[in-house]
C-alpha positions in Angstrom: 107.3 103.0 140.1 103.4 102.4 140.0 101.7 99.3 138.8 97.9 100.7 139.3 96.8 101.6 135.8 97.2 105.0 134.5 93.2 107.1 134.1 92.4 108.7 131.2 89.2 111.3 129.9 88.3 111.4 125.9 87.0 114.7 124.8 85.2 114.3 121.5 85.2 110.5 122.0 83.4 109.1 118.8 82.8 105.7 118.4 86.0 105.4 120.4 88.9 104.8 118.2 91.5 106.7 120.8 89.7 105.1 123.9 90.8 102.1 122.5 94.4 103.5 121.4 95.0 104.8 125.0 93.6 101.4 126.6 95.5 99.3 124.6 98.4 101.1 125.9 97.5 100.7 129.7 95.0 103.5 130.1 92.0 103.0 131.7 89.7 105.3 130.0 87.4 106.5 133.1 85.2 108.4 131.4 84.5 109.9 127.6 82.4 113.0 126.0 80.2 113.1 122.8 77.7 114.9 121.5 76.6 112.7 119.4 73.8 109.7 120.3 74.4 107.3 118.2 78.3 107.6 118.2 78.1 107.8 122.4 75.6 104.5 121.9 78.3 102.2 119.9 80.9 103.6 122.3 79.1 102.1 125.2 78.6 98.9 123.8 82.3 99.0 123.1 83.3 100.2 126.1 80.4 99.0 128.8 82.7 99.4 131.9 83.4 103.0 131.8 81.5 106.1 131.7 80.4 107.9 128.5 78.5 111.3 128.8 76.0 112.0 125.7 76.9 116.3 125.9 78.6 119.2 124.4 81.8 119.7 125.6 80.4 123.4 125.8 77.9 122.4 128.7 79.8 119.7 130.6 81.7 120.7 133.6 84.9 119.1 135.1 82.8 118.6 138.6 80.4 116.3 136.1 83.1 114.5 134.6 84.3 113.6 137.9 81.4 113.2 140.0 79.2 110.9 137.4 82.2 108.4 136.9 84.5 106.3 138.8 87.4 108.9 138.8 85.4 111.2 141.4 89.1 113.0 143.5 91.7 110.8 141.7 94.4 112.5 139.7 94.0 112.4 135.9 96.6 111.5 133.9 95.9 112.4 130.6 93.4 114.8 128.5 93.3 113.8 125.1 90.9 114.6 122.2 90.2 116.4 118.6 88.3 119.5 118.8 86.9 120.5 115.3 88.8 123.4 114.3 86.7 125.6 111.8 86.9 129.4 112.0 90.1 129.8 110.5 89.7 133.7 109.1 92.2 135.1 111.2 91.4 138.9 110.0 90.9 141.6 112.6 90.3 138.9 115.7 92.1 136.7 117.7 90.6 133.1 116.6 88.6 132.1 120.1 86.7 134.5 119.3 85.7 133.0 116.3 82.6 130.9 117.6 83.2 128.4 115.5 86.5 127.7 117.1 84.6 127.5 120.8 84.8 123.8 120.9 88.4 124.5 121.3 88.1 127.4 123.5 86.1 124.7 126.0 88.9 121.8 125.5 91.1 124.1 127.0 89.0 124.8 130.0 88.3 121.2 130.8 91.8 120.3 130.5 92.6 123.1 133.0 90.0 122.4 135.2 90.6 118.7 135.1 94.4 119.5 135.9 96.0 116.2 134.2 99.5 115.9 134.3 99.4 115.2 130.3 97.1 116.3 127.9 97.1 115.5 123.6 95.5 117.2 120.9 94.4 115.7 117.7 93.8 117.4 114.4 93.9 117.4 110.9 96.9 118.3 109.0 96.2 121.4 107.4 96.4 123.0 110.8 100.1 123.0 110.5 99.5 125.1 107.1 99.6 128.9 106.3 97.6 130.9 108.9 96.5 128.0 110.5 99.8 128.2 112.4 98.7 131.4 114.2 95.8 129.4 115.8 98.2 126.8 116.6 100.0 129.4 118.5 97.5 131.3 120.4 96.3 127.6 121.7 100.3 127.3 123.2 100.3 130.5 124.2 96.9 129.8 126.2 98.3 126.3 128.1 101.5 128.4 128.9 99.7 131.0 130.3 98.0 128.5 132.8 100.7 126.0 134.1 101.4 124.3 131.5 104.5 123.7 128.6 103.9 122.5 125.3 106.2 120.8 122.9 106.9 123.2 120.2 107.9 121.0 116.9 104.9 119.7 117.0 104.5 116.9 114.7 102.2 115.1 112.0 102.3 111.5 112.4 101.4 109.0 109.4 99.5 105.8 110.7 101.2 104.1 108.0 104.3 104.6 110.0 102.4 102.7 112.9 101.7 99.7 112.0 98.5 100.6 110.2 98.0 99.8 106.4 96.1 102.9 106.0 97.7 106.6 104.5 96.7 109.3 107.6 98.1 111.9 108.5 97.2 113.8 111.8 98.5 116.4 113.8 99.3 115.6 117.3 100.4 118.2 120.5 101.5 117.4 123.2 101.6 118.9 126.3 102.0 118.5 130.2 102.0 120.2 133.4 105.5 122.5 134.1 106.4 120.5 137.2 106.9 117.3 134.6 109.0 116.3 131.8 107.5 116.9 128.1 106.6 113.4 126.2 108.7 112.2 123.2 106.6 111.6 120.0 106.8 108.1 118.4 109.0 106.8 116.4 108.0 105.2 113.8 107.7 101.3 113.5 106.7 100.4 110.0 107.4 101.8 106.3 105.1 101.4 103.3 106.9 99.1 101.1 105.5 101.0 98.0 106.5 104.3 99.0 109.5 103.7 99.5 111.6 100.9 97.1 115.0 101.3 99.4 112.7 99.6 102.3 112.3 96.6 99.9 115.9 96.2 99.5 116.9 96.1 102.8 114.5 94.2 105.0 114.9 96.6 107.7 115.5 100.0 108.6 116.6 101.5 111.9 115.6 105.0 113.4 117.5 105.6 117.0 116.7 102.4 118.2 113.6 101.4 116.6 113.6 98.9 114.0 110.9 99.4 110.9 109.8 97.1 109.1 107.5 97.3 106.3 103.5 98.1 107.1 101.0 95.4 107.1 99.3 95.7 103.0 95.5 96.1 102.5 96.2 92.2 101.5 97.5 91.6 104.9 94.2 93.3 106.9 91.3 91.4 104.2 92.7 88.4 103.2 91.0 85.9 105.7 87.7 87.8 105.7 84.7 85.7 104.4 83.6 86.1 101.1 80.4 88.3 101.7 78.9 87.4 98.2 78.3 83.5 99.8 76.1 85.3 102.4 72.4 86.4 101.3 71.8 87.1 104.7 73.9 90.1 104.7 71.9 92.1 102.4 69.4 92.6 105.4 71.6 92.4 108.3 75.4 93.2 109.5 76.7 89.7 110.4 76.7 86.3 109.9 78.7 83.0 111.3 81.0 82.4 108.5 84.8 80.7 108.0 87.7 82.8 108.3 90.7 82.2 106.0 94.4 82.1 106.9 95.3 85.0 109.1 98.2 87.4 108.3 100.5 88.4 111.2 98.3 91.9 111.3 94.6 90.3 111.1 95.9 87.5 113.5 96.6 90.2 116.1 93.0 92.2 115.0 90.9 88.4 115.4 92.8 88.0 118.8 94.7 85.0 118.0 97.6 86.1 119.3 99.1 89.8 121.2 101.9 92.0 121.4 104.1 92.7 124.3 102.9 96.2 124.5 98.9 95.4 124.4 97.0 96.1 127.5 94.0 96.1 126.5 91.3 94.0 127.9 89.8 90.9 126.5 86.5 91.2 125.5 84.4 88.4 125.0 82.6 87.7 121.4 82.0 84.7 119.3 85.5 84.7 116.8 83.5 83.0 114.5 81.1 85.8 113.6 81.8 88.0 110.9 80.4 91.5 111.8 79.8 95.1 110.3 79.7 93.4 106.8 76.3 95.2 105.2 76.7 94.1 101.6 76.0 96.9 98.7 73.9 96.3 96.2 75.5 97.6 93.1 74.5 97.8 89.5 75.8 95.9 86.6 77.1 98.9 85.2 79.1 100.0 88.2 80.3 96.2 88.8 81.8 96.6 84.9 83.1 100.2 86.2 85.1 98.5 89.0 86.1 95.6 87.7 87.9 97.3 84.7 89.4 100.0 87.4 93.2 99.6 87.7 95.0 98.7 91.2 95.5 101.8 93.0 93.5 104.0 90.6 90.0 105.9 90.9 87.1 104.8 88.6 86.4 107.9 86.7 82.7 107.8 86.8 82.1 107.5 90.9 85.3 108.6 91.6 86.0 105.4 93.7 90.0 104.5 94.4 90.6 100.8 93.3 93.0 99.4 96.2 96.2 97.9 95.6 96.4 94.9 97.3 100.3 95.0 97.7 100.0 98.2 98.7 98.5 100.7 101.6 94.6 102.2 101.4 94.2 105.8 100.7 92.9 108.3 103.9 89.7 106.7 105.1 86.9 109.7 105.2 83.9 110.3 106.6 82.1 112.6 105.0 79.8 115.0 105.8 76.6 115.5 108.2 73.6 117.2 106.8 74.1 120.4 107.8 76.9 120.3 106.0 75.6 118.9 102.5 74.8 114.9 103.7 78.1 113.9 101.4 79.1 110.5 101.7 82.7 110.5 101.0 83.9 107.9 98.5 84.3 104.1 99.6 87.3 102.1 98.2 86.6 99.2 95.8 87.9 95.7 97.5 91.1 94.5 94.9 89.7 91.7 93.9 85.5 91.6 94.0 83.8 94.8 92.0 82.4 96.4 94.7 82.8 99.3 97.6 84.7 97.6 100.8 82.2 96.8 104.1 82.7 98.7 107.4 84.9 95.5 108.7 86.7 95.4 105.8 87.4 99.9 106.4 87.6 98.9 110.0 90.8 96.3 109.4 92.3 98.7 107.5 92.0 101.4 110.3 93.2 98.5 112.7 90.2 98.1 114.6 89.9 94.7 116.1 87.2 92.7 114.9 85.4 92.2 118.2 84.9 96.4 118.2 81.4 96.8 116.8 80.1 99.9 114.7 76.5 101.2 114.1 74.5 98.0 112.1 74.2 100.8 109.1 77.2 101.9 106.2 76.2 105.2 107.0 77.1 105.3 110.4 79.6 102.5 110.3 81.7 104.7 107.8 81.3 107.7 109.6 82.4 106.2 112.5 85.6 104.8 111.3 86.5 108.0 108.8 86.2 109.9 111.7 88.1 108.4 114.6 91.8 108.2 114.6 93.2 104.6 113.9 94.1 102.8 117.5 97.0 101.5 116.4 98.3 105.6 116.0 96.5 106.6 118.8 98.2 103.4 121.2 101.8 104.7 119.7 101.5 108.2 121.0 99.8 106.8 124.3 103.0 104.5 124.9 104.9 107.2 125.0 103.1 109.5 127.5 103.5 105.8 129.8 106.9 105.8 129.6 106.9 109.3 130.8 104.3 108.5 133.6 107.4 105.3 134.5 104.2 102.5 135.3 105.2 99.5 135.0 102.1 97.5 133.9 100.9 94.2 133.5 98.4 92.7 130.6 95.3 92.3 132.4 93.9 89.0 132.8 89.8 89.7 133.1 87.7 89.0 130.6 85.0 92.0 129.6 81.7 91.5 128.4 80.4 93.9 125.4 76.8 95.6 126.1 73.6 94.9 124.3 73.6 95.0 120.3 69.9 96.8 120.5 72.9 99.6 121.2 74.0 99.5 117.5 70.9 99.9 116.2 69.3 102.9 117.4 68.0 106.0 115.0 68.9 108.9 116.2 65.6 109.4 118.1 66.1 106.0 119.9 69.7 107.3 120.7 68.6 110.5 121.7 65.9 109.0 123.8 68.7 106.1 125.3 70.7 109.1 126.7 67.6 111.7 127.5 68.9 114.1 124.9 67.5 116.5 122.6 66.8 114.2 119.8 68.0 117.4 117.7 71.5 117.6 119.2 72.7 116.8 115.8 71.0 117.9 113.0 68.9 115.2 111.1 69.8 113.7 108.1 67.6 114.2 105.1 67.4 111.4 102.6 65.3 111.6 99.6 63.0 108.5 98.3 59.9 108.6 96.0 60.5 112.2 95.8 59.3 112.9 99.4 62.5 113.8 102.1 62.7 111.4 105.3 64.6 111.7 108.3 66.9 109.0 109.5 
């Protein structure tokens, strides 16, 4: 049995939410791809002591990977990533050769080139739907073709069932080389309490020999948050040094105050006193009428805005959508109790972010960042189980990290761009519209 720490790449890293997953787990998360600057920028504050490369996936090489961070000949471990899976027409053609399916196409490669003994795929849920299923195929039949077995009931996880007060649903494969033994998936820990009445009755549940209990509720991840309406300052910037409340068990893990057996993650060092990623919103009277007369766990019928229920679990976090693809910001919950759309901390406890992780300084970035990663919490569940497969016995590490600079977190996409010696055009701008005149942001 080994005792150094397992390595790990992340394709299509984002602001890091499965980094953080897989390190929390034991994985020491060597290296990480992104195209985009800004999300490779917070990643690197996040993550300061590994490498992140600002690049397509369809232009990086495995010798790169390798050579420009600390893996260089070491074996790999595990691959693991979400390609964006968008040519789904399936008619007259086999799907890679769709080009919009090429980012998957060139997940493959790397994962073949980099030769892990595990590798993970992330995806969205509909995948598992209709014709969809064909792709799904093709990408088994692809792995099996080159040395590698797949686990064929793949399976969509719920990070509900993980310990996460959130409703998410993601597809998972998993895969790994033919000379080793296939990874279980997880089983899951935690039950919404109202989605299912029998877990109220009994306290506890048990699946083969994992006990559930019920899910932390959005309650449980805000309740010792500040009160962001006592703070002017956070009309003009994300944070403040404010007073906490009484913790629940969940948001006494996310503030650090205390760990689970199964957390390696390292310690980073931040002042627990500082309440970040809290932007406020300036809403109208109207609206604030809207949401204060919205129902728990209903949508305000104007914006279209879902009313959490604080006993309950929050709806699927989204990101919405770049410019290219209509600059749609997807709906933001309204907070139980105040009349107004939740801050990124406030999406980022419900995704189970801790609250010394630190998103882009804007809510348009800061909500993209979380509606697009996977929450740790899931990612960590699946991760544990590719350890036990791996048979490392681990200890919690003991060092403290230090985060990188916050100037990080506030780059435009020309100062990320610029950071990283990109194309400042890598991702398309987007356009927002004031005194009737369009600006770039």
């Amino acid at each position: 049995m080994r005792e150094q720490r397992p390595i790990a790449v992340d394709l299509f890293a984002g602001a890091g939410g499965m980094t953080l997953g897989f390190e929390q787990a034991g994985f020491d998360v060597l290296a990480s791809v992104e195209i985009d600057p800004i999300h490779c920028a917070t990643h690197e504050f996040n993550f300061p002591f590994w490498s992140v490369f600002c690049k397509s996936v369809e232009e990086i090489t495995s010798q790169e990977i390798r050579e420009n961070s600390s893996i260089g000949e070491q074996e790999i471990d595990v691959v693991f990533g979400g390609p964006p899976c968008q040519g789904f027409s399936l008619i007259g053609k086999r799907c890679f050769d769709d080009p919009r399916n090429s980012l998957v196409f060139h997940y493959i490669r790397l994962v073949l080139e980099l030769n892990p003994k595990f590798f993970v795929i992330e995806n969205v849920k509909g995948m598992t739907a209709g014709k969809h299923q064909e792709f799904i195929a093709e990408i088994i039949n692809k792995f099996e073709s080159n040395g590698y077995k797949i686990r064929h009931k793949y399976q969509v996880l719920n990070a509900a069932h993980f310990g996460v007060p959130q409703n998410r649903e993601r597809l998972f494969i998993l895969g790994c080389r033919h000379d080793l033994e296939l990874p279980n998936y997880p089983v899951p820990i935690t039950q919404p309490a109202k989605q299912n009445k029998s877990a109220l009755a009994s306290a506890t549940l048990k699946t083969r020999d994992t006990e559930i209990t019920l899910s932390p509720t959005v309650w449980d991840a805000l309740q010792d948050l500040p009160e962001i309406e006592k703070y002017s300052e956070l009309y003009k910037r994300d944070w403040v040094v404010a007073d906490f409340g009484k913790p629940s068990d969940y948001s006494r893990l996310l503030r650090g105050l205390g760990s689970t057996d199964n957390d390696y993650s390292y310690q980073r060092q931040y002042n627990s006193r500082t309440l970040t990623s809290s932007l406020r919103t300036k809403h109208n009277l109207e609206s604030i009428t809207r949401f204060a007369a919205t129902p728990y766990g209903k949508t305000e019928k104007i914006s279209r805005f879902h009313k959490l229920d604080p006993q309950g679990i929050c709806n699927t976090l989204r990101a919405g959508t770049p410019s290219n693809r209509g600059a749609f910001t997807s709906p933001r919950p309204i907070h139980p109790f105040v009349p107004r759309c939740i801050t990124v901390r406030e999406a980022a406890r419900l995704h189970s972010y801790p609250d010394w992780f630190r998103f882009h300084v804007t809510k348009w970035h800061g909500f993209r960042q979380i509606g697009n990663s996977v929450p740790p919490l899931l990612a960590k569940a699946v991760a544990l189980e590719i350890i036990k497969s791996l048979n490392i016995k681990l200890d919690q590490p003991t060092k403290i990290k230090h985060l990188e600079s916050n100037i990080l977190l506030s780059f435009d996409m020309r100062e990320a761009a610029k950071y990283f010696a990109v194309n400042p055009h890598i991702i398309e701008p987007r356009l927002r519209k004031s005194n009737n005149r369009s600006q770039l942001v």
